[in-house]
C-alpha positions as CSV (number, residue, x, y, z in Angstrom):
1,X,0.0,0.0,0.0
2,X,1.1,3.3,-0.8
3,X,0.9,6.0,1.5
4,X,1.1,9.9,-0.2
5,X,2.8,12.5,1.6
6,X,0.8,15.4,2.5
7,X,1.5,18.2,0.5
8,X,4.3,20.4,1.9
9,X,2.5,24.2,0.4
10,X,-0.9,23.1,-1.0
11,X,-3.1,25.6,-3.3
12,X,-6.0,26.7,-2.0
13,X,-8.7,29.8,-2.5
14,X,-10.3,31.6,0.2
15,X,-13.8,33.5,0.4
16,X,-14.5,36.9,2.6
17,X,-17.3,37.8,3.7
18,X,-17.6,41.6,4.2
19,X,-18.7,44.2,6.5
20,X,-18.1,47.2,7.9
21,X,-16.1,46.7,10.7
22,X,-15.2,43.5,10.4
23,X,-14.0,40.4,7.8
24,X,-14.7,36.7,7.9
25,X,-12.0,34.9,5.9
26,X,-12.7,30.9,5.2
27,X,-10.2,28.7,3.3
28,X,-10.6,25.8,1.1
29,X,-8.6,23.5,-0.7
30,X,-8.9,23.2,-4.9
31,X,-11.7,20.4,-4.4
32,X,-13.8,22.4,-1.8
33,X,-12.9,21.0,1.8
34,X,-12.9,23.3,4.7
35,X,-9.6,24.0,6.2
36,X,-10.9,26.7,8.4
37,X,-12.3,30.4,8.8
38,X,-11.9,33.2,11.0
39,X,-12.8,37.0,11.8
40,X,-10.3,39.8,11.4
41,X,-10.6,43.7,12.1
42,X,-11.3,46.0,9.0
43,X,-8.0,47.3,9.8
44,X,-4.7,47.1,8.6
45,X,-3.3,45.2,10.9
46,X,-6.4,42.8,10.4
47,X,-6.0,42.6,6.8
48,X,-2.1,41.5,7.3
49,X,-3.3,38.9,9.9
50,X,-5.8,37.6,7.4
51,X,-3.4,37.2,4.9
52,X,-1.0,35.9,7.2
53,X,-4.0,33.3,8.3
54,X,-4.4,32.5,4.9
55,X,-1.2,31.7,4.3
56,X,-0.6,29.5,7.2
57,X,-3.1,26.6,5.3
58,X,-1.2,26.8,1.8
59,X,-0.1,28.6,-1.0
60,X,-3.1,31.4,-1.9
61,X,-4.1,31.0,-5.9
62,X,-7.2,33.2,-5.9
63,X,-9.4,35.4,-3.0
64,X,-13.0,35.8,-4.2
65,X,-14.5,39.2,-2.3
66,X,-17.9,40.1,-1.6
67,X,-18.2,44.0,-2.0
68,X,-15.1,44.8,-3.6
69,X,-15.7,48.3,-4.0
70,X,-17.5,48.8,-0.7
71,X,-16.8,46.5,2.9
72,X,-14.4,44.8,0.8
73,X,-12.2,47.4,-0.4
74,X,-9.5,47.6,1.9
75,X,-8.7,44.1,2.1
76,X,-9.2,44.1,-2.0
77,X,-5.7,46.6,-2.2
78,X,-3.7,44.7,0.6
79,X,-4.4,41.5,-1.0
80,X,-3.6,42.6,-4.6
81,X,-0.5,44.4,-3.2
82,X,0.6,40.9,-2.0
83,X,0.2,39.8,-5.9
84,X,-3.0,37.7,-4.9
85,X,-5.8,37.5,-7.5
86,X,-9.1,38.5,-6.4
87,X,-12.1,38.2,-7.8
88,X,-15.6,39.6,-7.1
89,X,-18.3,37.7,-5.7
90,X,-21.8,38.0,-6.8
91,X,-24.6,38.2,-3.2
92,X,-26.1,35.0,-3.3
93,X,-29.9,34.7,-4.0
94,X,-32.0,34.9,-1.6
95,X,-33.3,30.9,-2.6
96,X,-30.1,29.3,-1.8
97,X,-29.4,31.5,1.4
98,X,-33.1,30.3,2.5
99,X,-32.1,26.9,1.9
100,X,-28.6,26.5,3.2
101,X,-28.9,29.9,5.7
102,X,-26.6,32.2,6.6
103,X,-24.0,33.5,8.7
104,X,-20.7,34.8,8.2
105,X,-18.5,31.6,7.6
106,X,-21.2,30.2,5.6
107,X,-20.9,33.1,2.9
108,X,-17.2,33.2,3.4
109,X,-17.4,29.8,2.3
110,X,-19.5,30.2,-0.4
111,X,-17.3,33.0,-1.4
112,X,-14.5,30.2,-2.3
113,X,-16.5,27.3,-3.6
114,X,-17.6,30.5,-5.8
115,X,-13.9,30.9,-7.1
116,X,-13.8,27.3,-7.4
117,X,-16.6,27.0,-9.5
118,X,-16.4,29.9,-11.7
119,X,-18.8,31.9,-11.0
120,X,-16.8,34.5,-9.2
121,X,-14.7,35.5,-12.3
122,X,-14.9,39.3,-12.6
123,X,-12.0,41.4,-11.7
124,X,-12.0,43.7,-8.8
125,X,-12.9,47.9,-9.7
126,X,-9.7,49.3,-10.1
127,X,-8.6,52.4,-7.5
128,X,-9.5,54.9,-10.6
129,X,-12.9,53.8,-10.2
130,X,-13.0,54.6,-6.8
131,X,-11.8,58.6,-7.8
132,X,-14.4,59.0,-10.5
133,X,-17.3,57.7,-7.8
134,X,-16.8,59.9,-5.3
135,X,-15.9,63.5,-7.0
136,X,-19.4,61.7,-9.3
137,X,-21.2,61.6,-6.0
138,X,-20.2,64.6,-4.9
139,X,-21.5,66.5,-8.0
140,X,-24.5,64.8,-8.5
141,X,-25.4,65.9,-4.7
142,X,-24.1,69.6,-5.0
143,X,-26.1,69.6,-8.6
144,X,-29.4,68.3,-6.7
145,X,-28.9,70.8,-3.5
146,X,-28.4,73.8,-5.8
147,X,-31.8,72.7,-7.9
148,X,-33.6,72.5,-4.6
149,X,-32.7,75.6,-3.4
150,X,-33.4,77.7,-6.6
151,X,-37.1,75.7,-6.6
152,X,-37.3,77.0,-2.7
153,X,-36.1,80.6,-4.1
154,X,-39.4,80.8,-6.5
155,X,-41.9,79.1,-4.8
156,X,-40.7,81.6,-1.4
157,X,-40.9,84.6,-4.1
158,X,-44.6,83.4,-4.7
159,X,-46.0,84.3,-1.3
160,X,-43.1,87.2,-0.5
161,X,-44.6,90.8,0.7
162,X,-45.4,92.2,-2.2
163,X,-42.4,94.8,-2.3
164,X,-40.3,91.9,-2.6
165,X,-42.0,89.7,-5.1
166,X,-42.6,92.6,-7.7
167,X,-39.0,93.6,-7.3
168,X,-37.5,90.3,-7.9
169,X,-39.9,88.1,-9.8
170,X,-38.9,89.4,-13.3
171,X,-35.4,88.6,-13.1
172,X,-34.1,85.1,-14.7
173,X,-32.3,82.5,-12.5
174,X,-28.5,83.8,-12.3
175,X,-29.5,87.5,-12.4
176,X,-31.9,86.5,-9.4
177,X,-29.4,84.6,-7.5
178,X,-26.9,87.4,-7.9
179,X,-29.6,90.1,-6.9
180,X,-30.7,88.2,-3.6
181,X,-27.2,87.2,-2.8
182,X,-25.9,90.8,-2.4
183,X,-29.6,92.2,-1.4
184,X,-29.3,93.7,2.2
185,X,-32.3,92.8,4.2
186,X,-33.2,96.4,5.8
187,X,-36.4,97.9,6.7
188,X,-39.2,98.0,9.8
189,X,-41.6,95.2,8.0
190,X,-40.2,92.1,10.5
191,X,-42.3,89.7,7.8
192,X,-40.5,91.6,4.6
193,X,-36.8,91.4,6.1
194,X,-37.2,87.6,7.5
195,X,-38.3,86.7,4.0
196,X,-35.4,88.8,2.5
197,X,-32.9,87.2,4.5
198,X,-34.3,84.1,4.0
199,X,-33.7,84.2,0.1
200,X,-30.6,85.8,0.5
201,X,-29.3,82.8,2.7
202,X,-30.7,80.7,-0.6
203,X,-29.1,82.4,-3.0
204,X,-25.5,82.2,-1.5
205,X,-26.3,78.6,-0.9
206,X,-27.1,78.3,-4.6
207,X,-23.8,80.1,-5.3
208,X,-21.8,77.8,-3.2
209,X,-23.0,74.5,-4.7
210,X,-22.7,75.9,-8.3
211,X,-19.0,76.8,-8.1
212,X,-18.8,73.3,-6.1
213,X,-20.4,71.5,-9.1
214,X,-18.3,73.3,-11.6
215,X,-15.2,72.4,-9.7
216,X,-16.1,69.2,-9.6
217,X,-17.2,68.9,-13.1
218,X,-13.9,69.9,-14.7
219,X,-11.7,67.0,-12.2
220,X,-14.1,64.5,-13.5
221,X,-12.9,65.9,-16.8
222,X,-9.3,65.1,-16.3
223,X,-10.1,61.7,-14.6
224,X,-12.6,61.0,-17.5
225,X,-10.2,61.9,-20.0
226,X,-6.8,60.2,-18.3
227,X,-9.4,56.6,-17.8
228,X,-10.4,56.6,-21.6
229,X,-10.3,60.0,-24.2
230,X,-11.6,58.1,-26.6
231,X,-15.0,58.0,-25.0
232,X,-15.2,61.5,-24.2
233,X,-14.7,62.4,-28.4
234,X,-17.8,60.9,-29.1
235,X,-20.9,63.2,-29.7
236,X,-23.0,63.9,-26.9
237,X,-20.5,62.5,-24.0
238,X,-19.6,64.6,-21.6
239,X,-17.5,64.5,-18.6
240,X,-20.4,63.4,-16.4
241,X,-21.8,61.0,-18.6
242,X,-18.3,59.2,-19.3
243,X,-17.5,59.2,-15.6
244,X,-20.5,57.4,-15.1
245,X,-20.4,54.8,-17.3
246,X,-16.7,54.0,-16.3
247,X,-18.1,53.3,-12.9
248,X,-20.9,51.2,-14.6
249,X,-17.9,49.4,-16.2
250,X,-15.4,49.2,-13.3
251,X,-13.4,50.9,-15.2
252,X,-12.5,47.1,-16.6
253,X,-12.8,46.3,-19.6
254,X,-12.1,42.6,-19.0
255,X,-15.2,42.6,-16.9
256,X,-17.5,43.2,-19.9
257,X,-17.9,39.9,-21.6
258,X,-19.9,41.0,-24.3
259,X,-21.5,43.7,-26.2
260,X,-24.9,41.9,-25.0
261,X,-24.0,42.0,-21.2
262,X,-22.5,45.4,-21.3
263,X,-26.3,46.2,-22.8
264,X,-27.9,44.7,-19.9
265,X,-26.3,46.3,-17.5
266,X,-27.1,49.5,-18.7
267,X,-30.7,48.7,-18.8
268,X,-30.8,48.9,-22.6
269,X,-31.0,45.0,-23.8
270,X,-34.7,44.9,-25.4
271,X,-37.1,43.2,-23.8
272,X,-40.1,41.2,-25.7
273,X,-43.0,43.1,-25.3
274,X,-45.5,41.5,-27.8
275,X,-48.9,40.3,-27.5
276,X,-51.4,38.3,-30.5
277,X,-50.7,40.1,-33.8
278,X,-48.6,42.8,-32.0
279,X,-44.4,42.3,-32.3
280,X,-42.1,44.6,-30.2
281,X,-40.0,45.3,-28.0
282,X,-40.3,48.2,-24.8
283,X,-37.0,49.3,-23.0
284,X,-36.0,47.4,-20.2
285,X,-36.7,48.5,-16.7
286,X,-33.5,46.5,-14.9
287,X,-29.7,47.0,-15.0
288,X,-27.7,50.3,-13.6
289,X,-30.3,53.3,-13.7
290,X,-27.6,55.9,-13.4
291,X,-26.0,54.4,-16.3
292,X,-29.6,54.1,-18.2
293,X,-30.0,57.9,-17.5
294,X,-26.3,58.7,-18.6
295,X,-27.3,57.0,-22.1
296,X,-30.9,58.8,-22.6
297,X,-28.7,62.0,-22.0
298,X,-26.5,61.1,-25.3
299,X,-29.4,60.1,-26.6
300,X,-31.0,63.3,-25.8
301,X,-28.0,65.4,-26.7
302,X,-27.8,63.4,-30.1
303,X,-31.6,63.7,-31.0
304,X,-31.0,67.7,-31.1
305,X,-28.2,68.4,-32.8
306,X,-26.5,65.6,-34.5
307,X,-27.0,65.5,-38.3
308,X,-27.1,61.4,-38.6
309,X,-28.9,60.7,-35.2
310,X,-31.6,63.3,-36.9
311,X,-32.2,61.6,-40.2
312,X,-32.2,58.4,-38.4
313,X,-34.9,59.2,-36.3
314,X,-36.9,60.6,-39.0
315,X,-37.0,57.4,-40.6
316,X,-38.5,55.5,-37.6
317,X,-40.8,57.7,-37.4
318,X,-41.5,57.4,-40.9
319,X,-42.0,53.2,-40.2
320,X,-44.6,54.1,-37.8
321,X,-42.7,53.5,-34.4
322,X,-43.6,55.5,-31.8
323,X,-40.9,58.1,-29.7
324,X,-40.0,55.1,-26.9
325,X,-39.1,52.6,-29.4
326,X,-37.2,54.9,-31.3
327,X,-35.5,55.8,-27.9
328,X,-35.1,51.9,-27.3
329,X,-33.3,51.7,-30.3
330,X,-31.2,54.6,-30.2
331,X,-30.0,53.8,-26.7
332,X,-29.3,50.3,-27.4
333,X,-27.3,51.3,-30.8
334,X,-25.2,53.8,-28.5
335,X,-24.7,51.2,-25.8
336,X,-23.0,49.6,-28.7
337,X,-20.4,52.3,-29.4
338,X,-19.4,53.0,-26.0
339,X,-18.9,49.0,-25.4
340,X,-16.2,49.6,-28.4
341,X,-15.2,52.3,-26.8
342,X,-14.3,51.0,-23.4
343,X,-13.1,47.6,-24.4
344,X,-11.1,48.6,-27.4
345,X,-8.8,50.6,-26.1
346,X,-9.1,53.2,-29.2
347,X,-7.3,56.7,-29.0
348,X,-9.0,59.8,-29.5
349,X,-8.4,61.8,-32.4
350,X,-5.8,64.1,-32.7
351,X,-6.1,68.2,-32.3
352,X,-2.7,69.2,-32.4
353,X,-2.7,69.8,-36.3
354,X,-5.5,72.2,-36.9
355,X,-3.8,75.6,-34.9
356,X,-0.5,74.8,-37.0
357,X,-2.6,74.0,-40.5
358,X,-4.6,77.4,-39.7
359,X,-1.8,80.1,-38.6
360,X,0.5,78.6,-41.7
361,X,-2.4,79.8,-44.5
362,X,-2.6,83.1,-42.6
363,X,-6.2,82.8,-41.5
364,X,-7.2,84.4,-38.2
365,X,-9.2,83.0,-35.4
366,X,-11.9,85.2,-36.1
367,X,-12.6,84.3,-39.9
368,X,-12.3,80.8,-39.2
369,X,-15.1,80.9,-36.9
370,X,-17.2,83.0,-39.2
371,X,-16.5,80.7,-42.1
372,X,-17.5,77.5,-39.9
373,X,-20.6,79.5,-38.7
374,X,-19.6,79.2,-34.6
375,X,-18.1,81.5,-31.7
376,X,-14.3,81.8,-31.6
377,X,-13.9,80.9,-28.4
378,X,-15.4,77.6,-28.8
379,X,-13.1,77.2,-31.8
380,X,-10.7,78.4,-29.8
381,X,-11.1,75.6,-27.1
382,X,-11.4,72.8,-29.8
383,X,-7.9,73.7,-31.5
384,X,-6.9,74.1,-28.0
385,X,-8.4,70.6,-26.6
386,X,-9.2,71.6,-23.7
387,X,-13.2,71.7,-24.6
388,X,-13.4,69.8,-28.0
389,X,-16.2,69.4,-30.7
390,X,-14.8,66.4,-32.5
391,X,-17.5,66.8,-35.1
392,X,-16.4,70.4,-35.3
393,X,-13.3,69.6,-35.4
394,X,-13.3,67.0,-38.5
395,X,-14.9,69.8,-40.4
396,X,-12.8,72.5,-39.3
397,X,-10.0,70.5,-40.7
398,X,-11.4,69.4,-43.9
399,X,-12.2,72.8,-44.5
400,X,-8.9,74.3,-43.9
401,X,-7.2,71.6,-46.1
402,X,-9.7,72.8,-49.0
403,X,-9.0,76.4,-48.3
């Protein structure tokens, strides 16, 4: 009979189960045994004993992390630092955990058998994604405060003392902010100067979150534009809308498998809608909203002002569909190009030809921008780069080439 050594430095995964303040790590060989689990501190001294627990059963091949943008985060970076793969581990539904329960070793174990089977197999979100959440976050709050505090400035203007509403009410939304923010709330009226100073308080608050979201908007520019230029040269994406759908992506692209999945999560895969002699499809109500809205924006953007996106929905409209399958369509089609344009890696075009081409025929700034029929300083920007119109751009230097 032969006896088999044990294995001096066996392989093995491992499974954590995340929360905030703490970290159940479970180990298990390649063919699913349980060699033990324990809880560690979200710390870094925890994280370096949970690797060093880890390490004690075997050599580490893979770590499969629930939450690895959230709980799991910190131990995500200390374990890739180590040169440990992780992967990201899908919740389990809420059938199985009703069946086989749960309880922190239990999902830490699940965790592994799920890196064993396969079906953890999407890379952690890298730290850039991490950046372009939180300044996204950040915007997207200032943006709603500010828009709540103009709607409090005119429905507050609607039942102001009349010296106050007739002085104030004809004025548009920055020339009212910038009115009531340098107002000085005076007078023997107590009702008139509360409400004064009241609006005034508004309007700085206004003031405040604007220059917040602008700041904001222009580092999600750099971030956007650093993570992927390509996607911020096509029409209609702007630096909010990119950032987002980086996040939507994990700023990955090996965690898109397909254009199809990439469609899904976005919300934009159709979904059979038919009924007897009726055939269609209606847009689909699951996947990442905030990535759904970031493509009805491009959508949006495209519907008003780009030539082909135009005649394109002229046609549909000729075939009789009506404005949300045309939307369905159009979002699905530009879920397509932006899967191209995170997973392909494609450059953005250049810019750094047309200021040279232009000053070496002589031609000013200013009759260029008459002769393309837009303002000089947005011509300006686009030779520049720092604001682009790529489809200005491609004319502006077909047209100097002919001139």
């Amino acid at each position: 009979m032969t006896v088999t050594a044990p294995v001096a430095n066996p392989a093995l995964v491992a499974g954590v189960d995340t929360h905030a303040d703490t970290i159940h790590i479970a180990v298990c060989d390649l063919v699913g045994r349980e060699l033990g689990d324990q809880e560690f501190p979200t710390t870094t001294t925890g994280y370096h004993a949970a690797l060093k627990f880890m390490a004690s059963h075997g050599t580490v091949q893979a770590i499969g992390v629930e939450g690895t943008s959230s709980y799991g985060a910190g131990f995500t970076r200390a374990a890739l630092a180590t040169g440990i793969e992780v992967r990201e581990v899908i919740r389990p539904e809420r059938s199985v955990r009703r069946m086989q329960g749960k309880s922190d070793p239990l999902d830490a174990y699940a965790a592994a058998r799920a890196v064993l089977s396969g079906r953890a197999n999407a890379a952690p979100k890298s730290e850039q994604i991490e950046a372009l959440r939180a300044l996204n976050n950040a915007r997207r709050s200032a943006v709603k405060a500010s828009t709540a505090a103009m709607n409090q400035i005119h429905h507050m203007l609607v039942t102001a003392p009349t010296t106050i509403r007739e002085k104030y009410r004809g004025l548009k939304e920055k020339a009212l902010v910038t009115a009531l923010a340098s107002c000085r709330p005076t007078g023997t009226d107590p009702v008139a100067r509360a409400v004064l100073t009241a609006l005034k308080t508004l309007a700085r608050r206004h003031q405040f979150l604007t220059t917040q979201a602008e700041e904001l908007h222009q580092q999600l520019r750099e971030l956007a534009t650093a993570a992927n230029p390509h996607l911020l040269s096509l029409h209609g994406v702007g630096p909010h809308t990119a950032a987002q759908l980086l996040i939507t992506a994990g700023a990955n692209p090996d965690r898109l498998r397909s254009e199809a999945s990439f469609a899904a999560l976005c919300g934009t895969a159709p979904v059979p809608a038919s009924s007897g002699k009726t055939t269609r499809h209606r847009l689909s109500r699951g996947g990442d909203r905030h990535a759904n809205s970031a493509l009805h924006t491009i959508a949006l953007v495209r519907m008003s002002n780009h030539p082909r996106t135009r005649e394109f929905v002229a046609r549909q409209r000729n075939k009789g569909r009506n404005p949300a399958e045309i939307m369905r369509i159009l979002k699905r089609a530009i879920a397509r190009e932006i899967f191209k344009s995170l997973t392909r890696g494609l450059a953005a075009p250049g810019l750094a030809d047309l200021r040279p081409a232009r000053q070496a025929k002589n031609i000013t700034l200013t009759a260029a921008a008459a002769a393309m029929g837009t303002y000089i300083t947005k011509l300006a920007r686009t030779e520049l780069g720092t604001y682009p119109d790529y489809d200005l751009a491609d004319r502006y230097r077909a047209w100097l080439t002919a001139a």
